[in-house]
N, C-alpha and C positions, 0 to 999 in steps of 0.2 A: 363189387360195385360200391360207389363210395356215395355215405347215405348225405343226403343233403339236409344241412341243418336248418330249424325251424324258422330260423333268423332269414334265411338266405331263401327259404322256401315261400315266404309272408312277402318277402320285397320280391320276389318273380311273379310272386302271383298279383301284387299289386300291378308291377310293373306292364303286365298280362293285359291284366284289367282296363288302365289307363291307355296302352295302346289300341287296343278294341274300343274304348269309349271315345277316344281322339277321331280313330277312323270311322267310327259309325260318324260324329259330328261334322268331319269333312268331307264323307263320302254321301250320307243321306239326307243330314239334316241341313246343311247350310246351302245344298242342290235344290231340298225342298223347298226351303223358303225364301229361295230368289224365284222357282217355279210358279209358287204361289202367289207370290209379288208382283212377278210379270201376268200374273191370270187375273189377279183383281186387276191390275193396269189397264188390261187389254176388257176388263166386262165393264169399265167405268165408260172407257172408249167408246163404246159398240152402246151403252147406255146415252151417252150424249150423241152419237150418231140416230139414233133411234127416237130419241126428242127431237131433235131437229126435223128428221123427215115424218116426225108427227104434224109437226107444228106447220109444215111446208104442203104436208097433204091437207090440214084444216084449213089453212089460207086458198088453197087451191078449190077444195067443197064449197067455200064463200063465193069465190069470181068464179064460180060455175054457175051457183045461183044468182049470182048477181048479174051475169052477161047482158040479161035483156035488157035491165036497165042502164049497163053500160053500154049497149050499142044503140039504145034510144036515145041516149043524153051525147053521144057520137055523131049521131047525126045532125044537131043541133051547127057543128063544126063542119060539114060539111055541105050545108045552104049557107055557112058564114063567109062561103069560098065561089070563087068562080071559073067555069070549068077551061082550060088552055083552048085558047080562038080565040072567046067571047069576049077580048078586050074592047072590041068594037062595042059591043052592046053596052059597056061600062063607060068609052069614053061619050057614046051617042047619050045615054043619062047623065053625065055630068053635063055636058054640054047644056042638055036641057035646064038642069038644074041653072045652071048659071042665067042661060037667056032668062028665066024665069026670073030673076033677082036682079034685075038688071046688071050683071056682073060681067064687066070684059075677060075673057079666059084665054091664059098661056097655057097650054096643059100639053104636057109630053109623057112618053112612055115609054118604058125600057123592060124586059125581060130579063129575070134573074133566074139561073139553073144552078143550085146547091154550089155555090160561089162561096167559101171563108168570107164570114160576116165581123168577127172579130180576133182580137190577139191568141187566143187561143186555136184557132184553124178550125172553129164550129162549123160546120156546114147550116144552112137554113133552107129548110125546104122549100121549093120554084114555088116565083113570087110575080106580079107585077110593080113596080114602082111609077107612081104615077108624079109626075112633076107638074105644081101648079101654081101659075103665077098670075092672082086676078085683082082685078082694079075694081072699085066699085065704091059706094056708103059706108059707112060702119055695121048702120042695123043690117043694110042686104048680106054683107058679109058674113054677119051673124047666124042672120034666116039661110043663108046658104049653108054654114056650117051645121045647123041642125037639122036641113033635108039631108046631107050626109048622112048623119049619124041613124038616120030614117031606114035605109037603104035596105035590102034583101041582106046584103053581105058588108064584113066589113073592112073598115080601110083602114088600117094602123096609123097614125098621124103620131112621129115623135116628139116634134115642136112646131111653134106656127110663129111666123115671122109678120107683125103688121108695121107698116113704116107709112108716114104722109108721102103724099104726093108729093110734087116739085110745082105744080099748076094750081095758080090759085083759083077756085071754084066755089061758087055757092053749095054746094054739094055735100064739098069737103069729102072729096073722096079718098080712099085709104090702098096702100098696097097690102095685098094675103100671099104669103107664100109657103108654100111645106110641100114634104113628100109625103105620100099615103102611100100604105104596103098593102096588096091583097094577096092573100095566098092562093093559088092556082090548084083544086081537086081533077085527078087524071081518071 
């Protein structure tokens, strides 16, 4: 057998060594610390998932506690409204309101059922739209416009158009016209 020199025996066993160290580094260690990489990844994850539905269950303990006075201050919205039928009842108090104030009344009505209100295709929840066109004073006009605002419920009025008469009158009576919105409680 032929003996192997020390020269040749140093560089195998190096060569030995650096092989086994290669492979432990690509078989264990650099497995390991992608493993580990992805486990911290995945516990930071599952960390901010877990704040979140902390945060989600304490807001939810609040509007639990807080219901009653959400469905008290709710209510509030719902004598703001008038129930589907009772337009009658609504145009029968304007009416009066006007005779009161000496105020000649045009007053129409239409029914709105979740109709696209704007550009967007918003729907707006069933409405009456009340159309009024009255002749009358300035002050009645006035006093009429503040029994309005009197009312059990209320009537959304987006602008209000006054224009003179065409008749001349000691009076000086003035034209009122706008839409009022009430929304309908089912």
């Amino acid at each position: 057998m032929a003996r192997i020199s020390l020269k040749h025996k140093i560089t195998l066993v190096t060569t030995t060594i650096l092989i086994v160290i290669t492979s432990i580094i690509f078989l264990i260690i650099i497995p390991s610390i992608k493993y580990i990489t992805r486990m911290k990844q995945n516990i930071e994850n599952t960390e901010a998932e877990l704040e979140e539905n902390f945060t989600k269950i304490q807001l939810l303990k609040k509007s639990i506690r807080e219901l009653d006075t959400i469905k008290e201050k709710t209510q509030n919205f719902y004598f703001a409204t008038v129930a589907k039928g009772d337009e009658l009842i609504v145009i029968t108090e304007l009416e009066r309101i006007a005779e009161k104030y000496d105020i000649s009344q045009d007053l129409n009505v239409s029914y709105s059922d979740d109709a696209p209100q704007n550009k967007e295709n918003k729907k707006d929840n069933p409405h009456y739209i009340f159309t009024f066109h009255n002749q009358g004073s300035f002050q009645n006009q006035l006093e009429f416009l503040r029994e309005l605002d009197k009312l059990p419920y209320y009537i959304i009025i987006d602008k209000l158009q006054l224009t003179k008469t065409n008749v001349r009158d000691e009076n000086k009576l003035i034209n009122l016209s706008f839409n009022g919105k009430v929304y309908i409680h089912q």
